[in-house]
C-alpha positions in Angstrom: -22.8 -22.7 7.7 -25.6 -20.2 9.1 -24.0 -16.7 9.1 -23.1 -15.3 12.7 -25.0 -12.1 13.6 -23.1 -8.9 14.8 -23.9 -4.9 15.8 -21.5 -2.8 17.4 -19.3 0.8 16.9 -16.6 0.8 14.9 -13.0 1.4 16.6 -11.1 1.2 13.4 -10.7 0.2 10.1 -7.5 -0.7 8.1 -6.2 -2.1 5.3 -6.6 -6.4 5.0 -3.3 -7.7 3.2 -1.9 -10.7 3.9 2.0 -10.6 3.2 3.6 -13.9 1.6 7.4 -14.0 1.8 9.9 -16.5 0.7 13.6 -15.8 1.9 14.2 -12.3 0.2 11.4 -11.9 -1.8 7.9 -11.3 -0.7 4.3 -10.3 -2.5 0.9 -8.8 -1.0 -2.2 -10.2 -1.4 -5.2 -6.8 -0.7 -7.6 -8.9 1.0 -10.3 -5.8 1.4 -10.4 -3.6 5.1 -10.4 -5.0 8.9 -13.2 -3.5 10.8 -12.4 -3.6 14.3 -15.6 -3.4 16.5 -17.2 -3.0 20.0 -20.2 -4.6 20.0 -22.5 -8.0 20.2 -21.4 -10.8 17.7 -23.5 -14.0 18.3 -25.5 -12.2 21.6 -21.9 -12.1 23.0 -20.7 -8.3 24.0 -16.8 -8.0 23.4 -14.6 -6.3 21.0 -14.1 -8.6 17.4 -12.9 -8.0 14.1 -14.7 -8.7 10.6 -13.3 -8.4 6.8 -14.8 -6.8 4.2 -14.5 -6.8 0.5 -13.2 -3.8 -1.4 -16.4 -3.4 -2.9 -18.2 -3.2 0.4 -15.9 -0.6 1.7 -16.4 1.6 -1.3 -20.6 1.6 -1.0 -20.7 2.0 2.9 -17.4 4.3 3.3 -17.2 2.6 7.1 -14.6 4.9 9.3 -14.1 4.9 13.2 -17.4 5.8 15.3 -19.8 4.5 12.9 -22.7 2.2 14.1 -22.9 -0.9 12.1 -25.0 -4.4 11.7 -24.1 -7.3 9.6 -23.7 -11.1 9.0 -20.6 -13.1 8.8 -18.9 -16.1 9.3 -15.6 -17.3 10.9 -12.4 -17.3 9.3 -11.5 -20.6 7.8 -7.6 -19.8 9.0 -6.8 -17.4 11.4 -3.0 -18.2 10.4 -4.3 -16.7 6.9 -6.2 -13.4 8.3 -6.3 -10.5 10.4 -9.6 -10.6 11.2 -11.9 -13.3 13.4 -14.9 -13.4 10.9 -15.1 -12.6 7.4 -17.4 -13.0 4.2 -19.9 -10.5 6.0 -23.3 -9.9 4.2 -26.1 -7.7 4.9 -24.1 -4.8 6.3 -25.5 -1.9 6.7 -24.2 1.4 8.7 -27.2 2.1 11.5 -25.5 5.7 12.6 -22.7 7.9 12.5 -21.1 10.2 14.4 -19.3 13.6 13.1 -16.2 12.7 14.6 -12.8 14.6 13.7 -9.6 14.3 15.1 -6.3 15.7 15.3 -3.8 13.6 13.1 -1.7 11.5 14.2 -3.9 8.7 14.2 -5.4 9.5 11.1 -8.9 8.4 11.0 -10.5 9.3 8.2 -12.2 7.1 5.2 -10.0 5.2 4.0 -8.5 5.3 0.4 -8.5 2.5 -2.2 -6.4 -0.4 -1.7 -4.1 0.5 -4.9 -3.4 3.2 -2.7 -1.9 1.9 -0.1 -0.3 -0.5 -3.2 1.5 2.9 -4.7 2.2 4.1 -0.9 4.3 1.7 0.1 4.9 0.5 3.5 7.8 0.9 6.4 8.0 -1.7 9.3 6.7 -0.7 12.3 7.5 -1.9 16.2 4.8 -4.0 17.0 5.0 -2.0 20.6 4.0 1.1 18.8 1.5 -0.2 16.8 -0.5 -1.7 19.6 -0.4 1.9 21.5 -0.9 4.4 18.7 -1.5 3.2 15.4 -4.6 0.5 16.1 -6.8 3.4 15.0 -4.8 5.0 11.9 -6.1 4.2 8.3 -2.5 3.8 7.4 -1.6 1.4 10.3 -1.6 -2.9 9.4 -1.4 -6.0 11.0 -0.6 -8.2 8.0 -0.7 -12.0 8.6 2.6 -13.7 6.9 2.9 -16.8 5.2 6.5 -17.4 5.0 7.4 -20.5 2.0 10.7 -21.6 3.7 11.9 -23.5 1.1 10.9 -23.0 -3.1 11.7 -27.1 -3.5 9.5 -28.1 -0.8 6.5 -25.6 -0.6 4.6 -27.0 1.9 7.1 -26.1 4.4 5.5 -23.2 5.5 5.4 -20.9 9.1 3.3 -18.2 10.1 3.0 -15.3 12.1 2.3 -11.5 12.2 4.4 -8.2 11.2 3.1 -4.2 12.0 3.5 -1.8 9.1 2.9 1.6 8.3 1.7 3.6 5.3 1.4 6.5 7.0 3.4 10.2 6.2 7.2 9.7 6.7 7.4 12.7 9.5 4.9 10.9 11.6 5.6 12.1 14.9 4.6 8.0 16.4 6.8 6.1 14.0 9.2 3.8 15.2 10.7 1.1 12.8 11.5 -1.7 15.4 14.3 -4.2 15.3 14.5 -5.7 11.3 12.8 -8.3 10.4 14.5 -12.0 9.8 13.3 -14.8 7.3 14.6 -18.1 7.9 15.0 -20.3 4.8 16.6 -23.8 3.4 19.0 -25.2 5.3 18.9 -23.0 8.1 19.8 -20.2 6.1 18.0 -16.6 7.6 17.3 -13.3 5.8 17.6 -10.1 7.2 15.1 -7.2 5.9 17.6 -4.1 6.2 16.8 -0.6 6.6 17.1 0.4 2.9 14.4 -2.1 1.8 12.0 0.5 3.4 13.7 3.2 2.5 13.4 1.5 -1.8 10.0 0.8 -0.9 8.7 4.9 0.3 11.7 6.8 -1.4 9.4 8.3 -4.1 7.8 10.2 -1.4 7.8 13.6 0.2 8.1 13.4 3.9 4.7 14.8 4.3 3.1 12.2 2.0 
């Protein structure tokens, strides 16, 4: 396929991960950063989104208000991604801005994925994520391929979950209802409170 075209500002960038779950267990795959633009994809002005590799991140150090222009294609999945286009090529950052803000949202550079690995995440109300955290470095929309039965693996559903990575005493957080996982035979998990609190215990509430 002939790669798509795109230019724009960036609004955000986040962690990619894609979340695979299977009754109570679950498993992260670090896909690379979402960059979340304004801009012209294909001659068409609107706002997309576009994945990048690890590797990419770490050369161009993309944050919110930078000016960028790259090549990309469309997602083979969008059940699988966060993103509308990925495997982008040819980026390049065009400007910058010197752009500060008061935290929260944090919008800094982001850190290395095996960060956000050692972090640790907390559920987060989709509610509040769409209103303050679609600009935080520690904010993620993680696609999620739930496996609802290990005997029949192609039985599979989809959807979307909100997490944070963020400092515990964020001033925005709010956890949301839990999260339920339906598996065999009708059978449903129910992510309690204390798997977050297993998951970010060996931080400080500032971290």
């Amino acid at each position: 396929m002939t790669k798509i075209p795109f230019k724009g500002i960036l609004k955000s960038v986040q962690p990619r991960i894609r979340l695979l779950r299977s009754f109570d267990e679950r498993s992260h795959n670090y896909l690379g950063y979402s960059l979340f633009i304004i801009g012209t994809i294909d001659d068409v002005e609107r706002e997309f989104s576009v994945g990048i590799g690890k590797a990419a991140q770490a050369k161009h150090q993309f944050r919110v208000g930078d000016e960028i222009a790259g090549e990309c294609l469309p997602v083979a999945d969008d059940r699988l991604e966060p993103v509308e286009f990925y495997k982008a090529s040819k980026l390049k950052k065009t400007g910058q801005v010197d752009k500060s803000n008061i935290p929260p949202p944090w919008e800094d550079i982001l850190p290395e994925l095996e960060v956000y690995r050692a972090r640790g995440h907390r559920r987060l109300a989709t509610r509040t994520y769409d209103s303050k955290c679609t600009t935080c470095i520690w904010g993620c929309r993680m696609p999620v391929e739930i496996t609802i039965d290990h005997w029949n693996p192609g039985r599979k559903k989809y959807r979307f979950e909100t997490f944070c990575y963020g400092p515990l005493r964020c001033k925005f957080y709010k956890s949301g209802p839990t999260r339920k996982v339906p598996g065999r035979n009708g059978m449903v998990y129910e992510e309690e409170d204390w798997v977050d609190e297993e998951e970010t215990g060996h931080r400080e509430m500032d971290e």
